[in-house]
C-alpha positions in Angstrom: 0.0 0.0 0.0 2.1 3.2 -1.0 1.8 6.1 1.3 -0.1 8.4 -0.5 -3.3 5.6 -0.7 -2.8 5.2 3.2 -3.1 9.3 3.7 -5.9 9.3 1.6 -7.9 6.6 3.3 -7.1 8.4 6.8 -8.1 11.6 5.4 -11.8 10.1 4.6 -12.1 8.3 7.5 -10.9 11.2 9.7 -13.0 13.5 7.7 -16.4 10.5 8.3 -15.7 10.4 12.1 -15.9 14.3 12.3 -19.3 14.5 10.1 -21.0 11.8 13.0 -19.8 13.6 15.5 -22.5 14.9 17.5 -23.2 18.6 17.7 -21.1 21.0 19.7 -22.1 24.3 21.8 -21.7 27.6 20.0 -20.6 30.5 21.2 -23.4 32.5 23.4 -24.9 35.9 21.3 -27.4 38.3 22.4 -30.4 36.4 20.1 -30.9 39.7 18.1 -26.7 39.4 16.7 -27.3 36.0 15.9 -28.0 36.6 12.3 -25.6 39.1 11.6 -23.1 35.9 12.4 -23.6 34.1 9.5 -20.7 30.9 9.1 -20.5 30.9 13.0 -21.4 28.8 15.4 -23.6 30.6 17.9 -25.8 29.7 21.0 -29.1 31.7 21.3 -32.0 31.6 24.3 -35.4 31.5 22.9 -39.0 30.0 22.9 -39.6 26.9 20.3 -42.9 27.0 18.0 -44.3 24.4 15.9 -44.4 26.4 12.2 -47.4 26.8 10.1 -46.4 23.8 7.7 -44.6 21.0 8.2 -43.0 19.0 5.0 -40.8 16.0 5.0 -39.3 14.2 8.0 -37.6 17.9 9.0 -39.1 20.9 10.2 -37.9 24.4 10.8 -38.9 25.2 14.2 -39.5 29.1 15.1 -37.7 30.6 17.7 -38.7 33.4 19.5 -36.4 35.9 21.7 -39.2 36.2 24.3 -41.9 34.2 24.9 -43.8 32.3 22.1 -45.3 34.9 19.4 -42.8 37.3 21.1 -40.2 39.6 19.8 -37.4 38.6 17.6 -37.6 34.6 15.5 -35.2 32.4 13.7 -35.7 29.3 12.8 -33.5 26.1 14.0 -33.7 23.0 11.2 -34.0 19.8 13.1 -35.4 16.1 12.2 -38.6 14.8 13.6 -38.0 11.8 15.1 -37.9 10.4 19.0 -33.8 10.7 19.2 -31.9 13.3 20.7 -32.1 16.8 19.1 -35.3 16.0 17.5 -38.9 17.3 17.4 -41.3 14.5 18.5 -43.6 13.2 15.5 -46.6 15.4 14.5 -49.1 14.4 12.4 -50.5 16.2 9.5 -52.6 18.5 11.6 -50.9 19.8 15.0 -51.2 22.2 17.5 -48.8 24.1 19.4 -49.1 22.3 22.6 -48.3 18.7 20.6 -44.5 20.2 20.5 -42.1 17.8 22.3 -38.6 18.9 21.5 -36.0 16.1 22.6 -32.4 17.8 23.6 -29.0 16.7 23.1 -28.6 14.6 26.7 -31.7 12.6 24.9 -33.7 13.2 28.4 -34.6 16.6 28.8 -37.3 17.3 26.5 -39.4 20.6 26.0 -42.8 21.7 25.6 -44.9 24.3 24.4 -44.0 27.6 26.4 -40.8 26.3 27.6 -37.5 28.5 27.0 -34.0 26.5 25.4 -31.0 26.6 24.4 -29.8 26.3 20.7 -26.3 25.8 19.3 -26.1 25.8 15.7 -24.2 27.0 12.6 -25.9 30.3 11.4 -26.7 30.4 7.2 -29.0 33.3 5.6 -32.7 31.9 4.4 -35.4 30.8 6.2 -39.6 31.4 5.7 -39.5 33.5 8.3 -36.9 36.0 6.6 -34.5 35.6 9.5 -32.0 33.4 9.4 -31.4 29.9 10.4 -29.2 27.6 12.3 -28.2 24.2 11.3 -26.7 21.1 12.5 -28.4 21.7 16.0 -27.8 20.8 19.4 -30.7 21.4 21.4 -29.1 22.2 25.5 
């Protein structure tokens, strides 16, 4: 096997470990200079909302600074599932209180109403016009 081949292969399978890797904690920012980080990795405070639509086996939840409805929102994109950083299954039709938000410890889970934290890498988009944060953890 010449030496270049072996580097390679440890290159990919250095670069495979670090894409499983579980999420890490950003950096805490005031929740209204998150989006004005965009290609950080930044940990904002805020109050998770089911959206209007849900498409897919994802969903961008809403965030909002304040309480729920309330000042500032971004939007976090996370999987639906029953796993850690997920957002429990919803049907086709939901309501805000069927939110059940698993963190990253895969115990704590939050409701409806409940403020937490979210680490995430900030991009530009979103239907909300603010921005989003992907590759989650929920803390």
């Amino acid at each position: 096997m010449s030496k270049t081949y072996l580097t390679c292969l440890l290159a990919a399978a250095a670069l495979t470990l670090a894409a499983c890797a579980p999420p890490e904690p950003g950096e805490a920012v005031a929740f209204g200079d998150a989006c004005d980080m965009v290609g950080e990795r930044v940990q904002v405070t805020g109050y998770p909302v089911l959206p209007d639509e849900i498409e897919g086996d994802t969903v961008n939840l809403w965030v909002f600074e304040l309480a729920p409805y309330e000042g500032e929102v971004l939007e976090v994109v996370l999987s639906i599932g029953d796993g850690k950083n997920e957002v429990g299954d919803v049907l086709d039709q939901f309501a805000d209180e069927d939110l059940a938000l698993t963190a990253g410890d895969g115990e704590t889970v939050y409701t409806f109403g409940d403020e937490a934290k979210f680490s995430g890498d900030v991009k530009e988009g979103g239907t909300t016009g603010a921005c989003i944060l992907t590759n989650v953890l929920v803390e």
